[in-house]
C-alpha positions as CSV (number, residue, x, y, z in Angstrom):
1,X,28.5,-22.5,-41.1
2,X,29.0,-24.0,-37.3
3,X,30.9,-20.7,-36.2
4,X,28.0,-18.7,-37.2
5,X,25.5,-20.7,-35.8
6,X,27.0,-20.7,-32.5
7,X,27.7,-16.8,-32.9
8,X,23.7,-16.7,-33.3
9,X,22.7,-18.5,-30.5
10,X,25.5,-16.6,-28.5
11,X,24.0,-13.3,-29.6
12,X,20.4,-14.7,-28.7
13,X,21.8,-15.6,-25.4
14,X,23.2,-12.5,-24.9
15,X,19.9,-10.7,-25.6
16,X,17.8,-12.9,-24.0
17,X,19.9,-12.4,-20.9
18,X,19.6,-8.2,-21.3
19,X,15.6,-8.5,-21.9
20,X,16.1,-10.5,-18.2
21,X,18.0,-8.2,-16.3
22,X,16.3,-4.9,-17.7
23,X,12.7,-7.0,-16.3
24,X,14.2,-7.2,-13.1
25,X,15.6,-4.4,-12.7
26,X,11.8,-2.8,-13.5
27,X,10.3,-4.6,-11.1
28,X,13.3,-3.5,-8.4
29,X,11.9,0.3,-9.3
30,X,8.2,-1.0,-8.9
31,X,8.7,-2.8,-5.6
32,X,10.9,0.0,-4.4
33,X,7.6,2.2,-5.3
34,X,5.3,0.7,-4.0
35,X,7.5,0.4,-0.6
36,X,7.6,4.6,-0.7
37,X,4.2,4.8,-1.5
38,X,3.1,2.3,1.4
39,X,5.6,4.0,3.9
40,X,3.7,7.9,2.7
41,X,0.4,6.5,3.0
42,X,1.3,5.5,6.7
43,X,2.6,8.6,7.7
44,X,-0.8,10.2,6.3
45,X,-2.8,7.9,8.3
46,X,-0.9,8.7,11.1
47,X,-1.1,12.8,10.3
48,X,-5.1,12.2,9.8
49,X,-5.4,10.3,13.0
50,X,-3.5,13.1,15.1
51,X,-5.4,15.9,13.1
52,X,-8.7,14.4,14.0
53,X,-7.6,13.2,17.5
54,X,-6.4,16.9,18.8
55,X,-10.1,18.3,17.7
56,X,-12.4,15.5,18.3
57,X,-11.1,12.6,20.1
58,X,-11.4,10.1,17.6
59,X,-10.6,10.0,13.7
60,X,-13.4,8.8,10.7
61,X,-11.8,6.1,8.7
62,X,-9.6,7.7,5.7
63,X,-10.9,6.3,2.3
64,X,-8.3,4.2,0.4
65,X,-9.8,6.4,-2.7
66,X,-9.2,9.2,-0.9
67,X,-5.5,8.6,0.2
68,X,-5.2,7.5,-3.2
69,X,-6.1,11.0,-4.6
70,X,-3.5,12.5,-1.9
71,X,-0.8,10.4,-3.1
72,X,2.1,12.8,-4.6
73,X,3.4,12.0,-8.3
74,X,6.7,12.0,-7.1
75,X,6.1,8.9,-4.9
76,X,4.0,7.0,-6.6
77,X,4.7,8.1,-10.9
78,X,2.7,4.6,-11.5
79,X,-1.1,4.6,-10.6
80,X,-1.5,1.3,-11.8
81,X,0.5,0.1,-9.1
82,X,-2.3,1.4,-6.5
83,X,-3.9,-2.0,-5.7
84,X,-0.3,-3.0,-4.4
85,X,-0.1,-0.3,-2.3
86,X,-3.4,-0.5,-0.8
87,X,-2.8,-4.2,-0.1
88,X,0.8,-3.1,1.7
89,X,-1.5,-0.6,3.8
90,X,-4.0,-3.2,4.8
91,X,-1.4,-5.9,5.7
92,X,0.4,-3.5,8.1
93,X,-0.4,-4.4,11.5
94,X,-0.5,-0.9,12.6
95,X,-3.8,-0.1,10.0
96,X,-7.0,-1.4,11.3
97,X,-9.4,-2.1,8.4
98,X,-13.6,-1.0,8.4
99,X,-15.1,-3.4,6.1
100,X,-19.0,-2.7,5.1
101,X,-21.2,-3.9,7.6
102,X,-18.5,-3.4,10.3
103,X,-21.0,-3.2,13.1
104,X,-18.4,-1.2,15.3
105,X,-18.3,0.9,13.0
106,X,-22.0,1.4,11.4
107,X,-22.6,4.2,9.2
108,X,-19.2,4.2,8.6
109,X,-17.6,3.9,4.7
110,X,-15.1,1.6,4.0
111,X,-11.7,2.7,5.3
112,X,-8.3,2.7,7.3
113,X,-7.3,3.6,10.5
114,X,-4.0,4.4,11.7
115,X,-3.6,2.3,15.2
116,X,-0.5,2.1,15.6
117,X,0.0,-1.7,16.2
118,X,-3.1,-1.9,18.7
119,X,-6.6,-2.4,17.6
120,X,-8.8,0.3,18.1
121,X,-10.6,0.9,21.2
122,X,-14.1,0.1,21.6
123,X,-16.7,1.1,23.0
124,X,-17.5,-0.4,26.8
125,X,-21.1,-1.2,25.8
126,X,-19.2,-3.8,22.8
127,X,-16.0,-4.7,25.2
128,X,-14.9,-8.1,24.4
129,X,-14.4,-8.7,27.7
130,X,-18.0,-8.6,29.0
């Protein structure tokens, strides 16, 4: 009776310790995701800013819904994992963020800009510095 007791709780142990690594291994193939998603969603931030930069001197905001919609299937299979991307994008000091009610920005939607590590220029009439 002891030997298969112990044999249970080994095979418990045994499972218990498969069910772990095949969680971690899932959220290895999320984070690693999310990290291509973040890194694509940069380089199209960068792409808009140039686009808009060689016409018009200056970019609009890009829409997190709208980058979201641009997103390829192939780097980024989970949609649900969205709101971690988007919070990647914000946190990267190269993205400024236009809130609503940005008065920098008025008019303007909520959205990213690709900076490149510098906050965006602003206008003389608002320069922090007079």
């Amino acid at each position: 009776m002891a030997f298969a007791v112990l044999g249970l709780l080994s095979l418990v142990r045994r499972g218990a310790g498969w069910l772990q690594r095949r969680a971690e291994a899932r959220e290895a193939r999320r984070a690693a995701q999310v990290d291509a998603a973040a890194r694509w969603a940069l380089s199209e931030l960068r792409a808009h800013r140039d686009r808009w930069s060689s016409v018009s001197g200056t970019a609009p905001p890009l829409r997190p819904a709208e980058l979201r919609a641009r997103v390829p299937r192939a780097v980024l299979s989970e949609p649900s994992l969205w709101p971690r991307v988007a919070s990647a994008v914000s946190a990267d000091l190269s993205v400024y963020t236009v809130e609503e009610g940005d008065e920098e920005y008025e008019g303007q939607e909520h959205g990213w800009f690709f900076v490149g590590g510098l906050p965006p220029q602003r206008s003389p009439q608002r320069s922090p510095m007079r």
